[in-house]
SEVOTI-7121 format. One record per residue (C-alpha): x, y negated, z negated; residue number from 0; residue in one letter. Coordinates in Angstrom, 1 decimal. Layout:
# residues N
u: X	v: Y	w: Z	n: NUM	res: A $
...
# end
This chain:
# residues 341
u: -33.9	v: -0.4	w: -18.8	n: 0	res: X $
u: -33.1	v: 3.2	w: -17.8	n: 1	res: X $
u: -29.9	v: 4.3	w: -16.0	n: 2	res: X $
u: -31.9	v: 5.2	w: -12.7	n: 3	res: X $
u: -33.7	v: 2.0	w: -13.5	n: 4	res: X $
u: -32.7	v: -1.7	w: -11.6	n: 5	res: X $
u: -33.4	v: -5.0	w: -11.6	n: 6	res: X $
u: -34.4	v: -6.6	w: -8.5	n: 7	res: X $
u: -34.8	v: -10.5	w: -7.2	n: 8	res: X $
u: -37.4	v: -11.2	w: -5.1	n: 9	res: X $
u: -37.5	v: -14.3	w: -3.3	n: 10	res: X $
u: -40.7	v: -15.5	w: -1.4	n: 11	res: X $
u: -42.4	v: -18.7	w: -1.3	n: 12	res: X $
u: -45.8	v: -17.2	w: -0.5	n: 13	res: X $
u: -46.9	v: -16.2	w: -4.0	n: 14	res: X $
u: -49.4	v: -12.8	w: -2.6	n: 15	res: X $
u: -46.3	v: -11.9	w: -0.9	n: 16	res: X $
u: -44.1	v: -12.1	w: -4.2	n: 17	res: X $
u: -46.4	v: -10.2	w: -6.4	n: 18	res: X $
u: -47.3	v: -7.6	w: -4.1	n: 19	res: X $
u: -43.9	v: -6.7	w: -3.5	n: 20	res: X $
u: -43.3	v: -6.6	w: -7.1	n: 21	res: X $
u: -45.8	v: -4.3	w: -7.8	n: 22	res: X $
u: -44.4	v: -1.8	w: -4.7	n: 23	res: X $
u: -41.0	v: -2.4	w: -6.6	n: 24	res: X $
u: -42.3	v: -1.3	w: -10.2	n: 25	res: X $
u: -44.2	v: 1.7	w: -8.7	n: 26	res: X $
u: -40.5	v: 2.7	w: -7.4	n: 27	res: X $
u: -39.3	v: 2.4	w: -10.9	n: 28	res: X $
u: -37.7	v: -0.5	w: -11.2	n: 29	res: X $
u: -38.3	v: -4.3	w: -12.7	n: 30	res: X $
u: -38.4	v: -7.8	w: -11.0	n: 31	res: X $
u: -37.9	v: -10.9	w: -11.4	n: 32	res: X $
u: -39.5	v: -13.3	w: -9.3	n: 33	res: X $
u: -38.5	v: -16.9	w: -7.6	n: 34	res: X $
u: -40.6	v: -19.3	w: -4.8	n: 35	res: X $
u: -37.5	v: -20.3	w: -2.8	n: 36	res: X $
u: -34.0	v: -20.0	w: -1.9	n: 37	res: X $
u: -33.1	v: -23.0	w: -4.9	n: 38	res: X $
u: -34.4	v: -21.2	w: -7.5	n: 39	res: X $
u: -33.3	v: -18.2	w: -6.9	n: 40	res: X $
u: -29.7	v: -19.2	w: -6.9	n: 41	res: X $
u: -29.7	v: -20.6	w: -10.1	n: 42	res: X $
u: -31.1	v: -17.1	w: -11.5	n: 43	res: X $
u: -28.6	v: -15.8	w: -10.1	n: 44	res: X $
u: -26.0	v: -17.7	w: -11.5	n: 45	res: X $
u: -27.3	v: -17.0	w: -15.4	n: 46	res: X $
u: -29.0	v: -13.3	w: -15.1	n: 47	res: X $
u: -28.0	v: -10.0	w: -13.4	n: 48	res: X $
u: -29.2	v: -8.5	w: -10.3	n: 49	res: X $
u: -29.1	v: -4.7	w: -8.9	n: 50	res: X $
u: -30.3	v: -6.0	w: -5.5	n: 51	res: X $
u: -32.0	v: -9.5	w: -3.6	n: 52	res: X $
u: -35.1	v: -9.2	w: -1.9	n: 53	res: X $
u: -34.9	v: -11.8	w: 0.5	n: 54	res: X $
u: -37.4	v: -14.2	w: 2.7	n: 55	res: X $
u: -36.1	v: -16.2	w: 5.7	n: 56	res: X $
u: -38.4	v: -19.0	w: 6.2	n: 57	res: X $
u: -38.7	v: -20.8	w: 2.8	n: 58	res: X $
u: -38.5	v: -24.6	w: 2.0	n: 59	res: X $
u: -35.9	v: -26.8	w: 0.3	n: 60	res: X $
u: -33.4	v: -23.7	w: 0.2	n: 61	res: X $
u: -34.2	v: -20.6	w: 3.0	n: 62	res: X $
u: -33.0	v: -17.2	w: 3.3	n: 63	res: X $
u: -30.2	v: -18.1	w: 5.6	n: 64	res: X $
u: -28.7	v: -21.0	w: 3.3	n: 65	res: X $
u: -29.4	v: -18.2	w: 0.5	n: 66	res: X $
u: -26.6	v: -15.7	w: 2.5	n: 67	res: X $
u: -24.1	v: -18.6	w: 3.3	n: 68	res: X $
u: -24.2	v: -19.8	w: -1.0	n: 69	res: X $
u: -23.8	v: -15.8	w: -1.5	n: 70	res: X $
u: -20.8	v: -15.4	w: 1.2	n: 71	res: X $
u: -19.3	v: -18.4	w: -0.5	n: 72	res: X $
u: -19.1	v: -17.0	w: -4.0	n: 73	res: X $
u: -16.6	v: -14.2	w: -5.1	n: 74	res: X $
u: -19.1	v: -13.3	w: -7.7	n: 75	res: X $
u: -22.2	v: -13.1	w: -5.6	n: 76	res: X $
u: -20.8	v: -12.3	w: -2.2	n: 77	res: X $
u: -21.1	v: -8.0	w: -3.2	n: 78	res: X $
u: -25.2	v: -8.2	w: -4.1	n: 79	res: X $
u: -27.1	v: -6.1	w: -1.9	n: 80	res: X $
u: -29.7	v: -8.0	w: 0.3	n: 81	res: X $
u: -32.3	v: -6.7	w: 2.1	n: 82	res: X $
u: -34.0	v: -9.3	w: 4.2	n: 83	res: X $
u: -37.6	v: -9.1	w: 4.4	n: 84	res: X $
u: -39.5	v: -11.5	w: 6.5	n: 85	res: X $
u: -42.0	v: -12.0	w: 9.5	n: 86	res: X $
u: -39.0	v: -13.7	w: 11.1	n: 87	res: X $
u: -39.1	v: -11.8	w: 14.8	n: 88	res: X $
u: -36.1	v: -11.7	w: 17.4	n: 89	res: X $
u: -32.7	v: -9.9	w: 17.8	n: 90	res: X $
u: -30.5	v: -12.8	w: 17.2	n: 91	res: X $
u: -32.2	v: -13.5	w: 13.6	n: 92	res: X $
u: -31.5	v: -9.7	w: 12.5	n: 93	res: X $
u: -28.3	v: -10.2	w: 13.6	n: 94	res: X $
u: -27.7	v: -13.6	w: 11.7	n: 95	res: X $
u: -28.8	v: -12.3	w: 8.8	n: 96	res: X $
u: -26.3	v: -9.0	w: 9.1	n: 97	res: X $
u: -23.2	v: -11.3	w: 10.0	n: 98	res: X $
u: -24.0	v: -13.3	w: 6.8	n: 99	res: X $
u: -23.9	v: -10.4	w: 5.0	n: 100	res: X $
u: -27.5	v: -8.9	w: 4.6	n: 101	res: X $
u: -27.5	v: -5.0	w: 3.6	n: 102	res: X $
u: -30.5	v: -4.5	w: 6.1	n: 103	res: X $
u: -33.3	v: -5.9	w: 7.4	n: 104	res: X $
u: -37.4	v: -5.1	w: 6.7	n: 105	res: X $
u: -39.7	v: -6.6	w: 8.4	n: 106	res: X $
u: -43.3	v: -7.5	w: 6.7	n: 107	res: X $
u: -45.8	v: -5.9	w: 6.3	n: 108	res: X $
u: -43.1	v: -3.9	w: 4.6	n: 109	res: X $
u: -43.4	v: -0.2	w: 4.2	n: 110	res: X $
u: -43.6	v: 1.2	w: 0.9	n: 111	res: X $
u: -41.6	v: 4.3	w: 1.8	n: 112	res: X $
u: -38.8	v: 2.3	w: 4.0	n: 113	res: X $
u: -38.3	v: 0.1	w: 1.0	n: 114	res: X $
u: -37.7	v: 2.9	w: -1.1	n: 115	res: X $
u: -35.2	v: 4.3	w: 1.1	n: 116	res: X $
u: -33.5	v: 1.3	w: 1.7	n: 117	res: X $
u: -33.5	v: 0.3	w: -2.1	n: 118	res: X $
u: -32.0	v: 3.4	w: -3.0	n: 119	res: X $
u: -29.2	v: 3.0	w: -0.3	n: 120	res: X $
u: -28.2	v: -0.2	w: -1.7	n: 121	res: X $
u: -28.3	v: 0.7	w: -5.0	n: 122	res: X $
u: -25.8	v: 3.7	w: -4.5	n: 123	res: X $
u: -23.5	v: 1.4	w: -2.7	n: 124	res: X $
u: -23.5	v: -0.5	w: -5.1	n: 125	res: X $
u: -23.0	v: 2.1	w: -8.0	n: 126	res: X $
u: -19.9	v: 3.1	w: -5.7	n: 127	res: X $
u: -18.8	v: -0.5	w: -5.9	n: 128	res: X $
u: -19.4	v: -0.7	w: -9.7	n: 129	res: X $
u: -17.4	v: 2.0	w: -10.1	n: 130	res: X $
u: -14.7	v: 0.5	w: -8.2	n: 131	res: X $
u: -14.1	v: -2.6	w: -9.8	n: 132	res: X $
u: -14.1	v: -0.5	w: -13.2	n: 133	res: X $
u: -10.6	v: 1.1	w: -11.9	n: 134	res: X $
u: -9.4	v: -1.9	w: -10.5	n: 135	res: X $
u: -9.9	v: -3.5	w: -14.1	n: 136	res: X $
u: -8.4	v: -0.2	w: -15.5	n: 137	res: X $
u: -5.0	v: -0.5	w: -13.2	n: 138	res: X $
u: -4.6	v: -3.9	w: -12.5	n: 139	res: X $
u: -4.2	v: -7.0	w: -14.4	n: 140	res: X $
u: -7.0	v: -9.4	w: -14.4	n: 141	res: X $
u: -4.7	v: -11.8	w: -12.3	n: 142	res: X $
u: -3.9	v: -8.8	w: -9.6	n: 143	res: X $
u: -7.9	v: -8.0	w: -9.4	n: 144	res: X $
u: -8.8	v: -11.7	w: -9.1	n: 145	res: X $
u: -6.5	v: -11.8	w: -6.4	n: 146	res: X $
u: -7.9	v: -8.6	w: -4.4	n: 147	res: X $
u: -11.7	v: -9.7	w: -5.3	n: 148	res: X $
u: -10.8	v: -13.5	w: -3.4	n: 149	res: X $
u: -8.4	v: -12.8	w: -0.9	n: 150	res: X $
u: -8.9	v: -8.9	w: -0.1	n: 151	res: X $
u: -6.2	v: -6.7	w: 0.2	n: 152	res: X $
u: -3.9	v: -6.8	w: 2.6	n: 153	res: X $
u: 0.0	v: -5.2	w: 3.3	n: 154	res: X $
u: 2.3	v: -7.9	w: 3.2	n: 155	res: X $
u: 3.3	v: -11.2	w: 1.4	n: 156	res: X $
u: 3.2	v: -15.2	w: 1.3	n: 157	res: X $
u: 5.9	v: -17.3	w: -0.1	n: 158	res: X $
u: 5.1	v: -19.0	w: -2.8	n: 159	res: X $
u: 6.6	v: -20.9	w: -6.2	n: 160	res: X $
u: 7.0	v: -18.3	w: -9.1	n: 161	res: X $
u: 9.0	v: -17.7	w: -12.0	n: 162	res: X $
u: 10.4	v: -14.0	w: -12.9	n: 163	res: X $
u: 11.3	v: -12.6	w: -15.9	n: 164	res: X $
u: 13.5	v: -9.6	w: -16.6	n: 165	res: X $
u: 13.2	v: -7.9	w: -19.5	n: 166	res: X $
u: 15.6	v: -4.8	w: -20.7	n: 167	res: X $
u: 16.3	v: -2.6	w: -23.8	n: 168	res: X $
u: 20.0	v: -2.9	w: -24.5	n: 169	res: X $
u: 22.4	v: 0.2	w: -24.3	n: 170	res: X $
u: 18.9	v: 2.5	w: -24.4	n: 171	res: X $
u: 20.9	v: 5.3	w: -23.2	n: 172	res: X $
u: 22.9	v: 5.5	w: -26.3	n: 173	res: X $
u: 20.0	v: 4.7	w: -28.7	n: 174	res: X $
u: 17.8	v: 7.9	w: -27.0	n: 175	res: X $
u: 20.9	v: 9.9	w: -27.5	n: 176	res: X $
u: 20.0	v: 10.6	w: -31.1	n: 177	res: X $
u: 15.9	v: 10.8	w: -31.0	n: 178	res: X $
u: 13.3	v: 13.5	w: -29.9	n: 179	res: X $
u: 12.1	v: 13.2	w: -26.6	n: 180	res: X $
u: 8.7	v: 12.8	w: -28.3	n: 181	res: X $
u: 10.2	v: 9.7	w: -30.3	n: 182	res: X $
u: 11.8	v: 8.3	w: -27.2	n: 183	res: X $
u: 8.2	v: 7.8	w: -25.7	n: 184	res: X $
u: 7.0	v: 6.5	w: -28.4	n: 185	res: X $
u: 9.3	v: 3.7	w: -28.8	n: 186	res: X $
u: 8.7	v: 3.3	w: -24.7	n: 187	res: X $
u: 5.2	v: 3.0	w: -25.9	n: 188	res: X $
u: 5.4	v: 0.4	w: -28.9	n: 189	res: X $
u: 8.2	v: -1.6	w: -26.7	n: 190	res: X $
u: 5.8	v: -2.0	w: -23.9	n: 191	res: X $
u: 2.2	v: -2.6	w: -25.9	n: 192	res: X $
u: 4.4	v: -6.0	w: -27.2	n: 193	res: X $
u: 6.1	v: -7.1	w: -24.0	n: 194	res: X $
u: 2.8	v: -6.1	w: -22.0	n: 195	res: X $
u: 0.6	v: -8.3	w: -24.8	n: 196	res: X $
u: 3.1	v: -11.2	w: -24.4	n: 197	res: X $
u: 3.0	v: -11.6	w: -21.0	n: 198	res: X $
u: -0.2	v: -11.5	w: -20.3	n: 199	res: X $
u: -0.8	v: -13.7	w: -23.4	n: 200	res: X $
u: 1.2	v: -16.3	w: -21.4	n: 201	res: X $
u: -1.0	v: -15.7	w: -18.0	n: 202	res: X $
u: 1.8	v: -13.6	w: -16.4	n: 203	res: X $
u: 1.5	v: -10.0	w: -15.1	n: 204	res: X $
u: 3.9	v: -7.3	w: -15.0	n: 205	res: X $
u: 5.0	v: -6.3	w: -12.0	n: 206	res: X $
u: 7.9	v: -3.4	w: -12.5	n: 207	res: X $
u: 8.3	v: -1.0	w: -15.1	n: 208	res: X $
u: 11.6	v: 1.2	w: -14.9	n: 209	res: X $
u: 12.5	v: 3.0	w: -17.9	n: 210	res: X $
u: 13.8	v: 1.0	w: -20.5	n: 211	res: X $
u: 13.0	v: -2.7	w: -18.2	n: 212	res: X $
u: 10.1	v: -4.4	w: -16.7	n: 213	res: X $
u: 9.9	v: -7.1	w: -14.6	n: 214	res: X $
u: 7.1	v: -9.8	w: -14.8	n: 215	res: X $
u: 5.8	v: -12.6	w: -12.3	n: 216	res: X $
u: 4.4	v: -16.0	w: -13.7	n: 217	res: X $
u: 2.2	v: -18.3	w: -11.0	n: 218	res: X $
u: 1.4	v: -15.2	w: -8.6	n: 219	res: X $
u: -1.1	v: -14.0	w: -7.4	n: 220	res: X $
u: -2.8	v: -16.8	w: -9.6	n: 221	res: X $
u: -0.8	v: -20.4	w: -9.6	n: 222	res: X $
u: 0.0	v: -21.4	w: -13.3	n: 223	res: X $
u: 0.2	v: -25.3	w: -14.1	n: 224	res: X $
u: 4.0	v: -24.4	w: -15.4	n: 225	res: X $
u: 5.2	v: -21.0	w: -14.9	n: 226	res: X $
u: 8.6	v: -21.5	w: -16.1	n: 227	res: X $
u: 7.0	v: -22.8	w: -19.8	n: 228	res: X $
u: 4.5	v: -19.6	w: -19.6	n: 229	res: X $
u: 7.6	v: -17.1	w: -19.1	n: 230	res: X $
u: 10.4	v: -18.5	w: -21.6	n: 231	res: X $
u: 7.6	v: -18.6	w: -24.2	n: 232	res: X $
u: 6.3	v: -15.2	w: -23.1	n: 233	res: X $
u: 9.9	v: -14.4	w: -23.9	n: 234	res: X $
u: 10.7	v: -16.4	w: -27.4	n: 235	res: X $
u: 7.5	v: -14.8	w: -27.9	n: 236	res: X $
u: 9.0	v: -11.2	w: -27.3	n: 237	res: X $
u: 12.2	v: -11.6	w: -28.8	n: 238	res: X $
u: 10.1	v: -12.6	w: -32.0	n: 239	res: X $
u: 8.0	v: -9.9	w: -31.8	n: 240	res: X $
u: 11.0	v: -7.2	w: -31.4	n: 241	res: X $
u: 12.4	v: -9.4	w: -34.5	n: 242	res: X $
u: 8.9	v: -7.8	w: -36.8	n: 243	res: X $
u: 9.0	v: -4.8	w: -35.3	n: 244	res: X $
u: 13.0	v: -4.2	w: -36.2	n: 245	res: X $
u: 12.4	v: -4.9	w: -40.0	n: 246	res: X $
u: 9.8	v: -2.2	w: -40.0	n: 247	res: X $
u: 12.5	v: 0.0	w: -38.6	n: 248	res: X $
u: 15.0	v: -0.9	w: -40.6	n: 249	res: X $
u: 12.9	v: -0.1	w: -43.5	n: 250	res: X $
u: 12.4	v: 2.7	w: -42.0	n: 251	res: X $
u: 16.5	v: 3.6	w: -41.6	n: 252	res: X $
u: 16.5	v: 3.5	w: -38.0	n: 253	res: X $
u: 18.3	v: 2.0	w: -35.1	n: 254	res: X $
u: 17.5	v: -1.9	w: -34.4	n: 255	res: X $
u: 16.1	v: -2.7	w: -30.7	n: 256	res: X $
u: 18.5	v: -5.4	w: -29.0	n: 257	res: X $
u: 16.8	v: -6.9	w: -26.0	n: 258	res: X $
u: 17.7	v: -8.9	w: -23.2	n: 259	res: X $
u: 15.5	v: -11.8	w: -20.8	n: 260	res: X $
u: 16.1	v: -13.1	w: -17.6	n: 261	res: X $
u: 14.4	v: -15.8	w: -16.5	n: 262	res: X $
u: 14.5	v: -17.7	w: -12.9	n: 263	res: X $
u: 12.2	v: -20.2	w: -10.9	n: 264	res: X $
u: 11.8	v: -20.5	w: -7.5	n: 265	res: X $
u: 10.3	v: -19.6	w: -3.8	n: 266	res: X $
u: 9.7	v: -16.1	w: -3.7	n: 267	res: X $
u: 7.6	v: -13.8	w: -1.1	n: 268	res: X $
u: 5.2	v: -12.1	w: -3.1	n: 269	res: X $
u: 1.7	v: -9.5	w: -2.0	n: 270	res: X $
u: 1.0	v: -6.2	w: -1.6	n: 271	res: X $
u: 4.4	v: -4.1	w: -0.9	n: 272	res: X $
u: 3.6	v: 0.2	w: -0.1	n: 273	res: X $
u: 1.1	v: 2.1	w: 2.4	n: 274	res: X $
u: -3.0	v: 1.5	w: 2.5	n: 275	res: X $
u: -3.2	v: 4.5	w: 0.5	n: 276	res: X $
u: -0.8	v: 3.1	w: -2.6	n: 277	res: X $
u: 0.5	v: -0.3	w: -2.8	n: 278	res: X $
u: 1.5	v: -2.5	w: -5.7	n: 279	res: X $
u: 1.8	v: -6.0	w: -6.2	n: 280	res: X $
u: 5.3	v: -7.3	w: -6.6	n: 281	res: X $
u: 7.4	v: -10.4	w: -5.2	n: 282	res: X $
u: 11.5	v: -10.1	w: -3.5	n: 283	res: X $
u: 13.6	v: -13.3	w: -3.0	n: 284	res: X $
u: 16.6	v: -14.5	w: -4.5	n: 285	res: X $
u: 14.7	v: -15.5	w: -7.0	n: 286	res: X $
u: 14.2	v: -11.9	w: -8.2	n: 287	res: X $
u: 17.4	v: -11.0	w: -7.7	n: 288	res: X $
u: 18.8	v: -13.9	w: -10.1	n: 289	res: X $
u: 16.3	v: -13.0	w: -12.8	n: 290	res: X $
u: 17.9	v: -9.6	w: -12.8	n: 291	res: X $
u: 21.4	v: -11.2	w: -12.5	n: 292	res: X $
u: 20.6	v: -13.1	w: -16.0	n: 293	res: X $
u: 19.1	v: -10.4	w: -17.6	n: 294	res: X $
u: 22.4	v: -8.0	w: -17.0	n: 295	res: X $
u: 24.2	v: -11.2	w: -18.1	n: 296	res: X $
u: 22.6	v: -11.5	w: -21.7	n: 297	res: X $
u: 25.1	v: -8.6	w: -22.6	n: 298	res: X $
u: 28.1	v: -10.4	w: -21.3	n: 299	res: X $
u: 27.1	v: -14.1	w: -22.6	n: 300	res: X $
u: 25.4	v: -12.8	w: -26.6	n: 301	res: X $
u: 22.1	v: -14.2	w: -25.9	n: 302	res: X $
u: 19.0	v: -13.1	w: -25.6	n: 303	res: X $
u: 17.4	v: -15.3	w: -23.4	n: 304	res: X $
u: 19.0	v: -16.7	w: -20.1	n: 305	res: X $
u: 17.5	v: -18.7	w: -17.9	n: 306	res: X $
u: 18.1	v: -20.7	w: -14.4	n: 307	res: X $
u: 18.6	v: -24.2	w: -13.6	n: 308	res: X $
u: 15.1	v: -24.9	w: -12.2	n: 309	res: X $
u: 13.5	v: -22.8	w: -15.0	n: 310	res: X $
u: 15.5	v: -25.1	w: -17.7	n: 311	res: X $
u: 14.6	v: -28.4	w: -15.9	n: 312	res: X $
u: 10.5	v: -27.3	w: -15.8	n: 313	res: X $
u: 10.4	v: -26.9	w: -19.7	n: 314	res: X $
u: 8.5	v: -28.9	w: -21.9	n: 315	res: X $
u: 11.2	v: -28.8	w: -24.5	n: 316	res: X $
u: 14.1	v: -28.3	w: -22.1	n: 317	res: X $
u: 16.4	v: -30.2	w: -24.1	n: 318	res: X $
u: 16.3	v: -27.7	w: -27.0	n: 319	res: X $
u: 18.4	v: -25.1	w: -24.3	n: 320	res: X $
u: 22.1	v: -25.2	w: -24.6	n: 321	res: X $
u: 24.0	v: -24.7	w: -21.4	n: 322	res: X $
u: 26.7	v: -21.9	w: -20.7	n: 323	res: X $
u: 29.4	v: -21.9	w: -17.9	n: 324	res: X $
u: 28.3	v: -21.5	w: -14.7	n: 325	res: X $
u: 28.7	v: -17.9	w: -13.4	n: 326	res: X $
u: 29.5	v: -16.4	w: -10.4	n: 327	res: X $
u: 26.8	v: -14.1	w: -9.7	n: 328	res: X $
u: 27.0	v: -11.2	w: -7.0	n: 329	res: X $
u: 25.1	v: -11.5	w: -4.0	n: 330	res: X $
u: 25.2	v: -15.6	w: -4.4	n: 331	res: X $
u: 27.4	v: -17.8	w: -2.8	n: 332	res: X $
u: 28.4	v: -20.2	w: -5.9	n: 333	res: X $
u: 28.4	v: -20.4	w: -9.2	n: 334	res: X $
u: 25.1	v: -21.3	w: -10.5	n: 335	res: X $
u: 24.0	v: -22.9	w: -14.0	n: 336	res: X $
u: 22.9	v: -20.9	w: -16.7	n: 337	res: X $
u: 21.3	v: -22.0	w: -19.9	n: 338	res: X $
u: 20.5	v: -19.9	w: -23.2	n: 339	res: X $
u: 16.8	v: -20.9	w: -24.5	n: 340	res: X $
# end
């Protein structure tokens, strides 16, 4: 199939009407697939791919209104272009088929040379669209698109149940002093490929990246069955990783890579934070604020990992933690528990 090239469905239970309108559509150019009802057609398009759906109203077992509601229903489907074409008079059944979603409406007998125009305008629209989930796969996590593909986007947040983890180069200031700028960003660069491969690895996303740190959320947008197991072994996973990746420097006679992780569980208010124009996806609570707490901590306690109470009492191997003495974090009202995983 050639670029300018597409594949079309069309879906018509009188067979004249099917295979004339595929001839019009390979005279435009382009191929098609054909199906005799609404039934059918949804289960081609649940194993093949589609440019746009011709679509008839008045069908049996499955008709072209059922056909828009299945396609509404289904964040894969729901951005297909369809163009209705059918006898079907009256206003309020244009109008139907528009408020389910149709791209536009033909009637029959349909013009060659309205079809054409109307194919090509879907088709560019849904180039455009194409083209914009290839930057949304670019920039965002799979989690962070999933999210926008199901629930849109939309400024603001929902509470919800996460876990947060902190992550953070220790005393990076003093460890630049001595290197290139061009050997600072490549340590940037080899410190975030293995953190970044981690925690998505464990089904997290990161969030945050400030110089040296990064901060990741486990169970948003997308809930995980135990987002405090995912993040403390995202992070055992880390701090084994930066264990490989300091033998090759000290082979290499340079400076080993300490790191520090914070980990806490709990309600947090998580979406979209920014303007229509740039947003991100991030989360604010106590919760965050503690994971930050017991990443700054790791320095004072000589651990690497710390973690919360409720993060300790989700894992599967929780007794393998060894508690510490409860600290007195600023910004909270009592001394809270801390563990070292």
């Amino acid at each position: 199939m050639t670029e300018s090239q597409a594949h079309l469905l069309i879906v018509d239970d009188n067979k004249v009407n099917r295979l004339l309108m595929s001839r019009s559509v390979e005279m435009l150019g382009h191929r098609a697939s054909l199906a005799e009802n609404g039934r059918v057609a949804m289960q081609m398009l649940q194993t093949g791919r589609y440019d746009v759906l011709l679509l008839d109203i008045e069908m049996p077992e499955m008709d072209g209104f059922e056909v828009l509601e299945a396609l509404k229903a289904d964040p894969t489907l729901r951005d297909l272009p369809v163009i209705v074409t059918s006898s079907v008079e009256g206003l309020d059944n244009i109008v139907r088929c528009i408020e389910l979603g149709a791209e536009d409406y033909i009637p029959k007998p349909v013009n060659k040379t309205l079809l054409n125009a109307r194919l090509n305008s879907s088709l560019e629209k849904k180039r455009l669209y194409d083209e914009q989930k290839k930057l949304l796969q670019r920039f965002a996590t799979d989690e962070v698109a999933k999210d926008l593909n199901e629930q849109g986007f939309t400024i603001g947040g929902r509470r919800m149940t996460a876990t947060v983890l902190f992550c953070d180069i220790r005393d990076f200031t003093a460890l630049s002093e001595d290197m290139s700028p061009e050997a600072t960003i490549e340590l940037l660069n080899t410190f975030y490929t293995l953190m970044f491969d981690a925690v998505t690895g464990h089904g997290g996303i990161v969030s945050l990246m400030v110089g040296d740190g990064l901060m990741a959320l486990f169970g948003a947008p997308q809930a995980l069955e135990n987002s405090a197991q995912s993040a403390a072994s995202a992070a055992q996973e880390m701090r084994d990783m930066m264990g490989v990746l300091n033998q090759e420097r000290d082979a290499m006679g340079e400076s080993m890579i300490k790191v520090g992780f914070g980990i806490a569980t709990g309600e947090v208010v998580a979406g979209y934070a920014g303007t229509d124009a740039r947003a991100t996806y991030t989360c604010i609570g106590k919760t965050v604020n503690l994971a930050a707490r017991l990443e700054a901590h790791t320095k004072v306690a000589g651990h690497t990992i710390l973690c919360d109470l409720q993060t300790q009492r989700a894992l599967v191997d929780g007794e393998g933690s060894a508690p510490l003495s409860p600290v007195q974090f600023k910004g909270f009202s009592e001394a809270l528990d801390v563990f070292a995983l």
